[in-house]
BADO-948339 format. One record per residue: residue number from 0; chain; x negated, y negated, z negated of N, C-alpha, C in turn. Coordinates in steps of 0.05 Angstrom, whole numbers, plus 5000, padded with zeros to 4 digits. Atoms other than C-alpha are relative to their C-alpha. Layout:
<atoms>
(atom NUM,'A',(X,Y,Z),(X,Y,Z),(X,Y,Z))
...
</atoms>
This chain:
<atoms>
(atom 0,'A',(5021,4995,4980),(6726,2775,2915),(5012,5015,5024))
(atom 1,'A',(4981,4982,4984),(6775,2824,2957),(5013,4981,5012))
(atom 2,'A',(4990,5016,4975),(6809,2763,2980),(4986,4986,5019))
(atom 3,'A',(5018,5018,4991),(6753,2717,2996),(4982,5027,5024))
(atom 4,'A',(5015,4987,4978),(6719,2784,3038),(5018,4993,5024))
(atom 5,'A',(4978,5003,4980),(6784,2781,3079),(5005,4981,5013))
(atom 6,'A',(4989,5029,4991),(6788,2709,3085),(4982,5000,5017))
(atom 7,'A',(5026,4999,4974),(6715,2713,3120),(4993,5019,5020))
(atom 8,'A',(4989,4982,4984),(6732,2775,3155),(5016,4984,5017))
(atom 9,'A',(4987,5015,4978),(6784,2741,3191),(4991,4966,5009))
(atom 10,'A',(5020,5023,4993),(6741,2676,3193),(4977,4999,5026))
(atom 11,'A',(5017,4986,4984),(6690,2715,3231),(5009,5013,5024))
(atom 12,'A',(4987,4990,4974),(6741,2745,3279),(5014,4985,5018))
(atom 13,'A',(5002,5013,4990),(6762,2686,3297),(4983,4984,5019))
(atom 14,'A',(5033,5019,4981),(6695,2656,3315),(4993,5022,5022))
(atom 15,'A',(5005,4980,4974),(6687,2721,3361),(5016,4997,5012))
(atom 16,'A',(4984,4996,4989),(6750,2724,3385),(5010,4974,5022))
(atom 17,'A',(4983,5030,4982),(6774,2650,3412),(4973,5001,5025))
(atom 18,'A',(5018,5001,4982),(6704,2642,3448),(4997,5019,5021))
(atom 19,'A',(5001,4970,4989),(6703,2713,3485),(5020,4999,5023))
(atom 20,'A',(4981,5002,4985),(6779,2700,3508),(4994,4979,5020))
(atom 21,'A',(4998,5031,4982),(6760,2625,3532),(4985,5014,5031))
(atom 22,'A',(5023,5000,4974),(6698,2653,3571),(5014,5016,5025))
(atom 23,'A',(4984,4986,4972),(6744,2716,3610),(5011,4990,5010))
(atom 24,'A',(4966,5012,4986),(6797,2674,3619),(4985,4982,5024))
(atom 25,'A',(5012,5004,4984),(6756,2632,3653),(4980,5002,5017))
(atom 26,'A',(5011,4986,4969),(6712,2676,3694),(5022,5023,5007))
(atom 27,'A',(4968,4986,4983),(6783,2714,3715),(5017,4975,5020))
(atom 28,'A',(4994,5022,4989),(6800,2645,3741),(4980,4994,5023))
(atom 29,'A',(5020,5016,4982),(6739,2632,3785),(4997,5026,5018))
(atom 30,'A',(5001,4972,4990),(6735,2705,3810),(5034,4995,5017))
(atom 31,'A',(4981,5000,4976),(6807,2686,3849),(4993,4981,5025))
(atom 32,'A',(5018,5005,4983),(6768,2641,3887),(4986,5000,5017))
(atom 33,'A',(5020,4988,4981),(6739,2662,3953),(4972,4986,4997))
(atom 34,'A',(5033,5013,4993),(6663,2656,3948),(4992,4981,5017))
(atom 35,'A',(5005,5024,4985),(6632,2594,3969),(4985,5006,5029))
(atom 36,'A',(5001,4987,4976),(6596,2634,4019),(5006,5008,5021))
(atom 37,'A',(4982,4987,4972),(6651,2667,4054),(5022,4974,5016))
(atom 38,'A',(4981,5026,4981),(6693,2594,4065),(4979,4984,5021))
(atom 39,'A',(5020,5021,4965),(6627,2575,4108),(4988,5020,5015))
(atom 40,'A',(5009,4976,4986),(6619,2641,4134),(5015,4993,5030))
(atom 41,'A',(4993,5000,4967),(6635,2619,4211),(4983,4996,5018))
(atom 42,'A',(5030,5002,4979),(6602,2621,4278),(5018,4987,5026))
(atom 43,'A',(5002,5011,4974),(6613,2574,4334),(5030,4987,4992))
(atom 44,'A',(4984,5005,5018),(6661,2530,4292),(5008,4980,5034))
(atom 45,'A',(4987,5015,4974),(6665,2483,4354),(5011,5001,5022))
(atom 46,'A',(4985,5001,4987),(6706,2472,4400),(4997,5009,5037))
(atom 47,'A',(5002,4996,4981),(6695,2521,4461),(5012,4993,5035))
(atom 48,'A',(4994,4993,4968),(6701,2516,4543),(5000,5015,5007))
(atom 49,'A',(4992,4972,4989),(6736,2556,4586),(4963,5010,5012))
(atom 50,'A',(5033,4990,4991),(6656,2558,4618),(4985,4988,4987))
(atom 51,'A',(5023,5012,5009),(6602,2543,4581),(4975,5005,5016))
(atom 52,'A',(5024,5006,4984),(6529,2535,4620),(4986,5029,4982))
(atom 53,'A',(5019,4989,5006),(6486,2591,4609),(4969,5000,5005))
(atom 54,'A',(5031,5010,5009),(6413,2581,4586),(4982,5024,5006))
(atom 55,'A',(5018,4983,4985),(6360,2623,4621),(4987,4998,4974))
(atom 56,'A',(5016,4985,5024),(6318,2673,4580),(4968,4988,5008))
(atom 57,'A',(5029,5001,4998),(6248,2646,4569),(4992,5018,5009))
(atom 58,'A',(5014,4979,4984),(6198,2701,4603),(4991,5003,4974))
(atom 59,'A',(5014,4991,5020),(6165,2738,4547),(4964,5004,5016))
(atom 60,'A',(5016,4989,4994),(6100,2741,4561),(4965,5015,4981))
(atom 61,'A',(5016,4979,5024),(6036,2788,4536),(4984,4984,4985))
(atom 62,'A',(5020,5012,5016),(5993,2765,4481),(4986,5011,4984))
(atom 63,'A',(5014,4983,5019),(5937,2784,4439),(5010,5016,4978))
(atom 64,'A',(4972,4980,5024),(5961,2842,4394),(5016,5009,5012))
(atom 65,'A',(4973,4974,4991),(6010,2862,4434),(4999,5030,5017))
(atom 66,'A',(5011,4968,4984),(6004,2948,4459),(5015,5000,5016))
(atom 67,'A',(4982,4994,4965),(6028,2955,4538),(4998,5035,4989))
(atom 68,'A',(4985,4974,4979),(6056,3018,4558),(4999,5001,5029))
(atom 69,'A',(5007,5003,4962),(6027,3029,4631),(5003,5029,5008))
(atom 70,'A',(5001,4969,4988),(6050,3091,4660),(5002,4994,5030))
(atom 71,'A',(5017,5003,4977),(6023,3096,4733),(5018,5023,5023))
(atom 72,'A',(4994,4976,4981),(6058,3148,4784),(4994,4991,5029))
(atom 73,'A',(5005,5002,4978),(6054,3160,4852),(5013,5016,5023))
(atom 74,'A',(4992,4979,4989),(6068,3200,4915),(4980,5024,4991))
(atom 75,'A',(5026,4969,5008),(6001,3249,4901),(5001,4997,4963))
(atom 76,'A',(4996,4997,5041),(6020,3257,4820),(4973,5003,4999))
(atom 77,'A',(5020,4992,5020),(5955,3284,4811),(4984,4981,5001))
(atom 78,'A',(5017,5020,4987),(5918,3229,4843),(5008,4968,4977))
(atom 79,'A',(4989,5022,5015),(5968,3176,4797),(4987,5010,4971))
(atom 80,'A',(5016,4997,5025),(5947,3220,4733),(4972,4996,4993))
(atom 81,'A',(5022,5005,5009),(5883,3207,4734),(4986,4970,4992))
(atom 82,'A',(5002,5026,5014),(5898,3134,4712),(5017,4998,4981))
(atom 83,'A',(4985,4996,5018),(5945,3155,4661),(4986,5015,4982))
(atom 84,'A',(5002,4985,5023),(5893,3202,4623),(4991,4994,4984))
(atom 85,'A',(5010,5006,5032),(5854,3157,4583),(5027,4989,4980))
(atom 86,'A',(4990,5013,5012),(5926,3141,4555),(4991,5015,4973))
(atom 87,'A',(5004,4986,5023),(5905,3188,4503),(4971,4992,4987))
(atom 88,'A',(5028,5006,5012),(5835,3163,4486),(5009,4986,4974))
(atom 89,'A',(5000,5011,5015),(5817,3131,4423),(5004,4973,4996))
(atom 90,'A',(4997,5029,4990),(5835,3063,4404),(4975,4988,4994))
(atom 91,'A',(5020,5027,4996),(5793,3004,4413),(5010,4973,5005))
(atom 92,'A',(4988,5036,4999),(5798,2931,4420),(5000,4997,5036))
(atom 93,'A',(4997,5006,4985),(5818,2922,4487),(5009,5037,5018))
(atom 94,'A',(4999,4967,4976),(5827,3003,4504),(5019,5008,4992))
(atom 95,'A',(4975,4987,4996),(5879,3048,4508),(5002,5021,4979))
(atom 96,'A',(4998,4988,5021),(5907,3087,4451),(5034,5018,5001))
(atom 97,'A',(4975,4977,5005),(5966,3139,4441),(5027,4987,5001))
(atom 98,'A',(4973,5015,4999),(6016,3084,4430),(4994,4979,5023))
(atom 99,'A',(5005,5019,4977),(5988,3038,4489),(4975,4990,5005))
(atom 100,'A',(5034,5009,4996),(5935,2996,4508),(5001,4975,4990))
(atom 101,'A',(5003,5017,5011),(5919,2945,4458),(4981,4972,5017))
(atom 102,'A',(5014,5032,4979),(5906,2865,4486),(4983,4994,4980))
(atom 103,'A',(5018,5010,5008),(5841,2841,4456),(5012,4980,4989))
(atom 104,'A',(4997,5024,5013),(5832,2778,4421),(4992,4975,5030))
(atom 105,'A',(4999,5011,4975),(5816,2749,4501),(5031,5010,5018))
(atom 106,'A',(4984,4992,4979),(5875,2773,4525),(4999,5024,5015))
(atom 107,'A',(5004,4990,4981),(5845,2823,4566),(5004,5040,4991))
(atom 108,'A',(5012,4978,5007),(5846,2905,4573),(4995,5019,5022))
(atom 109,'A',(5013,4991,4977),(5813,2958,4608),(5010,5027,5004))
(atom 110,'A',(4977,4980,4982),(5847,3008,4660),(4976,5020,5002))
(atom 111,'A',(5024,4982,4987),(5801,3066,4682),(5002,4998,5035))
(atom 112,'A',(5008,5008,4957),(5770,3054,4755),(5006,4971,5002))
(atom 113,'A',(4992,5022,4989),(5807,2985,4753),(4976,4979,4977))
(atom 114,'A',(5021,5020,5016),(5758,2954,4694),(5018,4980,4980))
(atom 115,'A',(4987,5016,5022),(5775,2900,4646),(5018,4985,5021))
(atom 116,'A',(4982,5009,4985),(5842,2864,4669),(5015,4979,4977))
(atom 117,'A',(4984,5018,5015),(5868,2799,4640),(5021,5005,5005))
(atom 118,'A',(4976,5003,4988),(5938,2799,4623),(5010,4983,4983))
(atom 119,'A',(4986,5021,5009),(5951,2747,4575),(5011,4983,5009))
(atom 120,'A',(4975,5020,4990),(6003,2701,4592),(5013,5011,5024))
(atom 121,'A',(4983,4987,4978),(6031,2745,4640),(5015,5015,4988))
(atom 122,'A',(4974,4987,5011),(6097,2772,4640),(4997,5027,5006))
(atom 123,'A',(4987,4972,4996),(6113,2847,4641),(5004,5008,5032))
(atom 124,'A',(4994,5006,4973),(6133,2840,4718),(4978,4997,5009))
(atom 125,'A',(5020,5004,4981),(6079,2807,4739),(4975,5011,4998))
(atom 126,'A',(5021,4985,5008),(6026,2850,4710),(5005,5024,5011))
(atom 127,'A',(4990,4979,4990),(6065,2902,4737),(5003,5003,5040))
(atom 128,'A',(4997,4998,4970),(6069,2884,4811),(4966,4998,5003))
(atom 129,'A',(5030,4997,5003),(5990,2863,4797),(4987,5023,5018))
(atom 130,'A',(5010,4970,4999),(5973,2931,4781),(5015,5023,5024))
(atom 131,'A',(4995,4993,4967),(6009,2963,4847),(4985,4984,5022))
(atom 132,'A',(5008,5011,4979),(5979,2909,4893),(4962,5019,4998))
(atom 133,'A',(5022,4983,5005),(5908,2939,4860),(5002,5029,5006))
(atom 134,'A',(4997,4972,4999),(5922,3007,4862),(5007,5005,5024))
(atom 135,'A',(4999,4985,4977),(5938,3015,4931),(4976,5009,5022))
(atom 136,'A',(5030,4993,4998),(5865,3016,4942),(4988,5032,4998))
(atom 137,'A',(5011,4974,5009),(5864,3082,4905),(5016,5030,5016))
(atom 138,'A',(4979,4978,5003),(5931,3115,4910),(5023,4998,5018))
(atom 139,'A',(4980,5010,4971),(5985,3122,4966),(5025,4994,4979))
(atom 140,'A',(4978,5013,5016),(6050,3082,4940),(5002,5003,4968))
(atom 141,'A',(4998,5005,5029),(6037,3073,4871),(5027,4986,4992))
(atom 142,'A',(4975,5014,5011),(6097,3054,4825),(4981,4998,4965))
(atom 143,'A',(5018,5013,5022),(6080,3020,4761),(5019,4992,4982))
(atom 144,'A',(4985,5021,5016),(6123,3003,4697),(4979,4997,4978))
(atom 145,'A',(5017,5017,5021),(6091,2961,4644),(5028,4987,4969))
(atom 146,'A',(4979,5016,5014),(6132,2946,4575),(4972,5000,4970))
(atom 147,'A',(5018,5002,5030),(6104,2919,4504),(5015,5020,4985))
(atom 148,'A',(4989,4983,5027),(6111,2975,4449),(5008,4987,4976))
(atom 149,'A',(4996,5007,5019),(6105,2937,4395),(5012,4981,4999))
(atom 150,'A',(4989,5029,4999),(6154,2879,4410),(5025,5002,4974))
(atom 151,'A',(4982,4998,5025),(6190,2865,4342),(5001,4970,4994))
(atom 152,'A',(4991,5028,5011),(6223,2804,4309),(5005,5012,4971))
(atom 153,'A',(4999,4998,5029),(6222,2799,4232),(5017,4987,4986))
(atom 154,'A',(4977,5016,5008),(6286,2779,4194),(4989,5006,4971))
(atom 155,'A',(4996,5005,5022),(6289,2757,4123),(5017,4983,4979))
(atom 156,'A',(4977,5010,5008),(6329,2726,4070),(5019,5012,4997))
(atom 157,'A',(4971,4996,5010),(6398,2723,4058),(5016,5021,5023))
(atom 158,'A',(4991,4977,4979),(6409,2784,4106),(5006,5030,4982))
(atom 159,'A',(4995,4981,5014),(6442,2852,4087),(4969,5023,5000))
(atom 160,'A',(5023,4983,4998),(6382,2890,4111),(4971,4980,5018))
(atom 161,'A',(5027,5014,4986),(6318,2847,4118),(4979,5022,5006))
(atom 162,'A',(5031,4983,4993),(6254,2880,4153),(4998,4994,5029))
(atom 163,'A',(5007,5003,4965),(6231,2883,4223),(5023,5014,5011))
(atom 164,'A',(4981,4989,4986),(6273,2900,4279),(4981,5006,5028))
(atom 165,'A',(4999,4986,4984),(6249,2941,4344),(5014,4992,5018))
(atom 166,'A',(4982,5002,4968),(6262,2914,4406),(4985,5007,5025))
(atom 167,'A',(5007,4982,4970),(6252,2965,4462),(4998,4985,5026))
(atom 168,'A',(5016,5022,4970),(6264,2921,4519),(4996,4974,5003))
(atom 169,'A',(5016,5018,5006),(6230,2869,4499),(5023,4968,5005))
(atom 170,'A',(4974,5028,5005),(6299,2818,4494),(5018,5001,4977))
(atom 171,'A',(4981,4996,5014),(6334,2800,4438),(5008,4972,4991))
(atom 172,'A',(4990,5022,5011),(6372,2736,4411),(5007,4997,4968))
(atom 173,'A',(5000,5013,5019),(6379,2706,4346),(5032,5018,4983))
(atom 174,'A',(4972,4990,5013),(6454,2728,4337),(4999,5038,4995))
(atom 175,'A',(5007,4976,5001),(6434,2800,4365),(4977,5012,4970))
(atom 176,'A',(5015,4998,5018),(6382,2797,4309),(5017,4998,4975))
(atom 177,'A',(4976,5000,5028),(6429,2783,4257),(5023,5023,4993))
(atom 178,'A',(4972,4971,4996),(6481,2840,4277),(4981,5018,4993))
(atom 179,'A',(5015,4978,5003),(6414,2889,4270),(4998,5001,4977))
(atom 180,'A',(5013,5011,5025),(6406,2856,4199),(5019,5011,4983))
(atom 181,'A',(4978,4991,5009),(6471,2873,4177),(5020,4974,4993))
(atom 182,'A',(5002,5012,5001),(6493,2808,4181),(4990,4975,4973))
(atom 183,'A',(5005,5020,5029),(6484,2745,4129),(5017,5007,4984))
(atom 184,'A',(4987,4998,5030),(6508,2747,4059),(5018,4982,5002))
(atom 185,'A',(4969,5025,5005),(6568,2707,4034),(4978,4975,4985))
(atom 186,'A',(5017,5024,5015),(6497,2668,3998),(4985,4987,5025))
(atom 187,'A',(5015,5013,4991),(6466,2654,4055),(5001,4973,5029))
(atom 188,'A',(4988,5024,4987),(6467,2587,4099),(4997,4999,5028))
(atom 189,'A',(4998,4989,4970),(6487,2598,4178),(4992,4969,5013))
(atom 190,'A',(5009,5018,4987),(6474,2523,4188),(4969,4993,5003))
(atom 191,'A',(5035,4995,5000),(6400,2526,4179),(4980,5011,5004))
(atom 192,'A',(5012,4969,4984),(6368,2592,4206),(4977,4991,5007))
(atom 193,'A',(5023,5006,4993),(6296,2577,4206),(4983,5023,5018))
(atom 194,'A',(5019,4991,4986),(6252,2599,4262),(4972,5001,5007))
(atom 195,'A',(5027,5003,5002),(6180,2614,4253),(4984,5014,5021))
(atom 196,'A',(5016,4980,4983),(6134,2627,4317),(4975,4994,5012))
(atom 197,'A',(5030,5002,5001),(6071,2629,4338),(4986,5001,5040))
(atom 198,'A',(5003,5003,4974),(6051,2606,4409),(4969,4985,5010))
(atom 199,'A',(5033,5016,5000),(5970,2582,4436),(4997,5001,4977))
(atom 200,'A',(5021,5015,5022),(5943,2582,4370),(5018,4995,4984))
(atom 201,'A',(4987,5017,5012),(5997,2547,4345),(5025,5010,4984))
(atom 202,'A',(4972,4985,5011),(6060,2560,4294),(5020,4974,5006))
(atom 203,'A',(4981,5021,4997),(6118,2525,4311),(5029,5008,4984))
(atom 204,'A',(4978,5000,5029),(6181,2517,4262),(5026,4991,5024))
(atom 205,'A',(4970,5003,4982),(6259,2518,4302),(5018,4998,4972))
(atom 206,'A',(4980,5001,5010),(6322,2502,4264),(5030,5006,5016))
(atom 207,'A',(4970,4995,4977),(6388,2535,4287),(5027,4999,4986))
(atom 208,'A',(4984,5006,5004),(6452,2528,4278),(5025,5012,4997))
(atom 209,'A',(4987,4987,4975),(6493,2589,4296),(5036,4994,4984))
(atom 210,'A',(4969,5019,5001),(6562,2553,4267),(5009,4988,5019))
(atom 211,'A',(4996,5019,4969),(6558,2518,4332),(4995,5011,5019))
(atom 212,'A',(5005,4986,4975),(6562,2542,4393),(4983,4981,5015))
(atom 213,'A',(5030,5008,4998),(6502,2491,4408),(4983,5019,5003))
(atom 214,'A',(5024,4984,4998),(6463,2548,4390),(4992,5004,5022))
(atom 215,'A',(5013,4994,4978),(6460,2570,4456),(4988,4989,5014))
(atom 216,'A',(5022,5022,4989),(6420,2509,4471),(4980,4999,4989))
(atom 217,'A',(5016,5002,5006),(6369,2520,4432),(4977,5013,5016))
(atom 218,'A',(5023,4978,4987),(6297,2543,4455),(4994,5023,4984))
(atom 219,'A',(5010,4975,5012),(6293,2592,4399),(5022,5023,5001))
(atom 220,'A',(4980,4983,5003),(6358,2626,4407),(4995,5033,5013))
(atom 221,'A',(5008,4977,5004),(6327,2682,4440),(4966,5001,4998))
(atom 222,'A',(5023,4997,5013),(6268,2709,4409),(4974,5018,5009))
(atom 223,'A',(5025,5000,4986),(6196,2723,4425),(4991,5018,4980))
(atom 224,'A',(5010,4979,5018),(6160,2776,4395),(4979,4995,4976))
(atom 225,'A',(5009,5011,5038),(6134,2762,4317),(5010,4983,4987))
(atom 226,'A',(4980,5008,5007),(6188,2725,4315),(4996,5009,4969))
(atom 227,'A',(4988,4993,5023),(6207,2711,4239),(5024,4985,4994))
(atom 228,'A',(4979,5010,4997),(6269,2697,4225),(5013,4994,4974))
(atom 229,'A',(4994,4997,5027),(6288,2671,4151),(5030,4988,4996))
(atom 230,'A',(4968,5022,4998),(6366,2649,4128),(4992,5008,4965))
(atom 231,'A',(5004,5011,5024),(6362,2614,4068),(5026,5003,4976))
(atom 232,'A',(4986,4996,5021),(6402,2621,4000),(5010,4980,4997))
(atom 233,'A',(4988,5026,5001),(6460,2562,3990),(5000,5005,4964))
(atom 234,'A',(4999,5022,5028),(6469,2533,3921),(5015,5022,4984))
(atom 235,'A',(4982,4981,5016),(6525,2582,3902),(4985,5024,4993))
(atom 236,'A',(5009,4971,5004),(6481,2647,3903),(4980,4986,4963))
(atom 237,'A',(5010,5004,5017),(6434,2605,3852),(5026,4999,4962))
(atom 238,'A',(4979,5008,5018),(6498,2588,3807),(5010,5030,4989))
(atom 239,'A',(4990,4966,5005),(6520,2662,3810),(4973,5011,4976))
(atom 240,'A',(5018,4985,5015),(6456,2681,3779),(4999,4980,4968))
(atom 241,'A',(4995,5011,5021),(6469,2627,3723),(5020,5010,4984))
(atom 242,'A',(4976,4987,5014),(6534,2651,3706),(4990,5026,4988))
(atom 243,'A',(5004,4982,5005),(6506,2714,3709),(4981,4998,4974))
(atom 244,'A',(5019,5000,5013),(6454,2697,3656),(5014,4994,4970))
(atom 245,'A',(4986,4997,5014),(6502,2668,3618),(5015,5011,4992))
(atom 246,'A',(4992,4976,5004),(6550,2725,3619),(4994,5021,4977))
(atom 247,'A',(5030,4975,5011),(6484,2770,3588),(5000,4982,4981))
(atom 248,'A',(4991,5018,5025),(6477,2716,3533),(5024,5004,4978))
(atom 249,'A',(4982,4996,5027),(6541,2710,3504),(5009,5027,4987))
(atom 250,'A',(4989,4972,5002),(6555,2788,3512),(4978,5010,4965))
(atom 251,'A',(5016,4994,5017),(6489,2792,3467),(5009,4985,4974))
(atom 252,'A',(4985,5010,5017),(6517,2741,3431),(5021,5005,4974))
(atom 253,'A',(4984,4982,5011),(6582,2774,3416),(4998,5023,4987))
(atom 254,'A',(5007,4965,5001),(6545,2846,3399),(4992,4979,4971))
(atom 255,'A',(5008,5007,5026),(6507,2797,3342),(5017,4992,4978))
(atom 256,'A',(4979,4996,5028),(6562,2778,3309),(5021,5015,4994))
(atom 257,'A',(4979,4977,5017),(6605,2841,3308),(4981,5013,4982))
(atom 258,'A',(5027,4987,5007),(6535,2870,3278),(5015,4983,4967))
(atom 259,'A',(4996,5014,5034),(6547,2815,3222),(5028,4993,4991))
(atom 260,'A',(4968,4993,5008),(6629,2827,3219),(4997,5028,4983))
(atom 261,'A',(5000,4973,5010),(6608,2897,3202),(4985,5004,4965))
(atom 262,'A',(5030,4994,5023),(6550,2885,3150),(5028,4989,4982))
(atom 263,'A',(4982,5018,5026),(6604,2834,3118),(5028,5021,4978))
(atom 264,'A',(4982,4989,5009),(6658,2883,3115),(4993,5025,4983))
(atom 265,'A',(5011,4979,5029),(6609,2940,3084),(4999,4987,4975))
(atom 266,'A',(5001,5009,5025),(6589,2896,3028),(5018,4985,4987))
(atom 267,'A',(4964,5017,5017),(6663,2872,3004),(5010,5031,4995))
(atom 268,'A',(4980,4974,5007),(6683,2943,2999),(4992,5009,4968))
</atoms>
């Protein structure tokens, strides 16, 4: 009986042992391998000109939901503050609130003395020279800046740090959005960069490219405020999580039959 424990003792250490080696040996082999990720990790793979054409920035302009920032000055300050004080009032749908003055669901919002004032579809600028051509009615040389507070683009996906991003002066591009993100993962796919945005009513879907220096032909390359911006997971990140599962498997695997190497070798003694 003392031989026959021994014989299945090393019977059993076998069956742990050959399978265990096969599996490291061959994930120590695939691990020299640069990630499939990082051999398509490039940007603007094609073949640049000394000049390339540069592509004018769409105008941003205001839209429902979006909070202005209207600060008002003048030569007589005191005379300009007294269209700067409801900035502190309560908010409302079209009124002015601590962080700005929220645009209705018309577009429209309302100034004190000047009344309700459409500014949907108007740019920043021109809402801004507007409101000086009005105001000189009131106030001697009025000066007027106008910016959206809340102008943000939303990244997600295969990014190091997905969430919103904060853009103060209301410009930002696709690539610039990706550098905020922390860039893409070694999983995620630079030829496909889906762009989700929302214009009249409407959502409209962009596909980019930024492997190509194309990009800069696209209309979504720079980005509009609610911008979302998703980069998708390639094939290899799914495979990684296979291995990985398998990995967890056989490890459990291996734990069950040293469990029953051990039981075997108590009851031969």
């Amino acid at each position: 009986m003392g031989e026959d424990g021994e014989a299945i003792k090393r019977l059993l250490m076998r069956i742990i042992i050959f399978p265990v080696v096969i599996v490291f040996s061959l994930f120590f082999l695939d691990s020299c391998k640069p990630p499939e990720g990082l051999r398509h990790a490039v940007y603007f793979s094609d073949s640049l000109t000394e000049a390339e054409k540069v592509i004018g920035i769409n105008p941003v302009v205001i839209k429902p939901g979006d909070r202005l920032s209207i600060n008002i000055t003048a030569i007589n300050k005191e005379a300009a503050e007294a269209f700067n004080t409801s900035a502190t009032a309560s908010a409302g749908a079209g009124q002015p609130s601590t962080a700005g003055y929220l645009v209705d669901t018309f577009g429209n919002i309302q100034l004190l003395q000047l009344g309700v004032i459409h500014v949907g579809g108007m740019t920043t600028f021109k809402l801004r020279d507007s409101l000086q051509q009005q105001l000189i009615n009131y106030i001697k040389g009025p000066l007027v800046t106008v910016s959206i507070t809340n102008f943000q683009v939303n990244i997600m996906g295969e990014v190091t740090k997905p969430g919103a991003i904060i853009v103060p002066d209301g410009k930002m591009n696709i690539l610039q959005a990706i550098t905020q993100a922390g860039d893409i993962t070694q999983f995620g796919i630079r030829q496909n960069i889906l762009v989700i945005r929302e214009t009249n009513g409407k959502r409209e879907f962009g596909r980019i490219d930024i492997s190509s220096n194309h990009v800069f032909e696209s209309p979504f390359f720079y980005l509009q405020q609610n911008d979302v911006v998703y980069v998708e997971p390639d094939k290899a990140k799914f495979n990684d999580v296979v291995i990985t599962r398998n990995l967890r498997n056989i490890s459990i695997g291996t734990s069950i039959l040293t469990i029953i190497l051990l039981i075997v070798s108590l009851t031969k003694k």
